[in-house]
C-alpha positions in Angstrom: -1.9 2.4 17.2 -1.3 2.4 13.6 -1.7 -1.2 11.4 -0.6 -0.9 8.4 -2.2 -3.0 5.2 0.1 -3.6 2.4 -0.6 -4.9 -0.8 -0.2 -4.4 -4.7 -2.1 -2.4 -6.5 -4.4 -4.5 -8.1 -7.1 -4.0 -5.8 -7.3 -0.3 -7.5 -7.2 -1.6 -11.0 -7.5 -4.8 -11.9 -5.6 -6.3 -15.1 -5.4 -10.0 -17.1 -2.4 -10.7 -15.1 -4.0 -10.3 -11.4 -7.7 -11.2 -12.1 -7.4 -14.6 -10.3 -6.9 -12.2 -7.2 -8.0 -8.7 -8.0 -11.4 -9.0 -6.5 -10.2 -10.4 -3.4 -7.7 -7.3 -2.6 -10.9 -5.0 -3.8 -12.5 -6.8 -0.5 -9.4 -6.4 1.4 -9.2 -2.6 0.3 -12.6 -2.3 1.7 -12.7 -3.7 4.4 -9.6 -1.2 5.1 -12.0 1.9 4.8 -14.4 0.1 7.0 -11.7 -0.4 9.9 -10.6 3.2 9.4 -14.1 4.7 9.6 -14.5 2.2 12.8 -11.5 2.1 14.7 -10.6 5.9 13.9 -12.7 7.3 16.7 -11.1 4.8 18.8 -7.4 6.0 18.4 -6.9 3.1 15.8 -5.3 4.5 12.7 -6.0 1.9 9.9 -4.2 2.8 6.5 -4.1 1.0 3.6 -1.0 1.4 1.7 -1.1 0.4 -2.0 2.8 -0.7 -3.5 2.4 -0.2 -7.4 5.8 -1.5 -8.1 8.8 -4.0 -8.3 10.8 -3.6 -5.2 14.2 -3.6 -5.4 15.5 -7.1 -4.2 18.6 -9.3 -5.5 15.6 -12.0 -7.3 13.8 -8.7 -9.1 16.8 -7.0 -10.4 17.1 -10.1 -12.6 13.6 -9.3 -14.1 14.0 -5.7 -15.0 16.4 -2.6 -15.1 17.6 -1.4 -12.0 15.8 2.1 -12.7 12.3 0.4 -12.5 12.8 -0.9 -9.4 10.6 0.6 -6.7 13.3 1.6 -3.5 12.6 -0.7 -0.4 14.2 1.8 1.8 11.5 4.4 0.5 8.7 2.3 0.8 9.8 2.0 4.5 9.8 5.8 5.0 6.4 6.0 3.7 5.1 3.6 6.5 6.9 5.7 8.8 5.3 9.2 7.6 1.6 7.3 7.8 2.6 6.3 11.6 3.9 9.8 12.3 0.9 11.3 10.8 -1.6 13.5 13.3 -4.9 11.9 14.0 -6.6 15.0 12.2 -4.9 14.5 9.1 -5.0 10.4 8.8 -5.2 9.1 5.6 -7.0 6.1 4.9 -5.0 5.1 1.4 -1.5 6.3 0.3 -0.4 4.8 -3.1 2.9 4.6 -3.9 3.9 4.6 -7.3 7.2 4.7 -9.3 7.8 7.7 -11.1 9.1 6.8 -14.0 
């Protein structure tokens, strides 16, 4: 069993622009590593996967260039490498970044 949580970044670094709701996605990352530290023996994969990016959608390619757009398909195969992964390599956090 594998449940995903997704969220921005902002629970890894906090800025002016998300401090209204940084220190509740600090909590939420926390409470991630607690789940994965408790459920884990149980079979329970619990990965918290950090998006530090637009994603690509009709609304966001108005804000920006199409190039700084994070890739929705890829984002999609990174949830499917975390469900694939072996129970003795699980990852608690994956962070996906843009790399540009």
């Amino acid at each position: 069993m594998h449940p995903p949580i997704r969220r921005v970044c902002c629970n890894l670094h906090g800025g002016f622009e998300f401090g209204s709701v940084a220190p509740a996605r600090a909590a939420l990352r926390s409470l991630g590593q607690s789940m994965f530290q408790a459920y884990g023996p149980m079979g329970i994969h619990v990965c918290n996967i950090n998006i530090g990016g637009i994603i690509d959608s009709p609304k966001t390619r108005q804000w920006t260039k199409k190039e700084e757009l994070t890739n929705p398909t890829e984002i999609a195969e990174q949830f499917l490498n975390v469900y694939k992964q072996k129970s003795t390599v699980w990852s608690y956090e994956v962070n996906l970044t843009p790399g540009f």
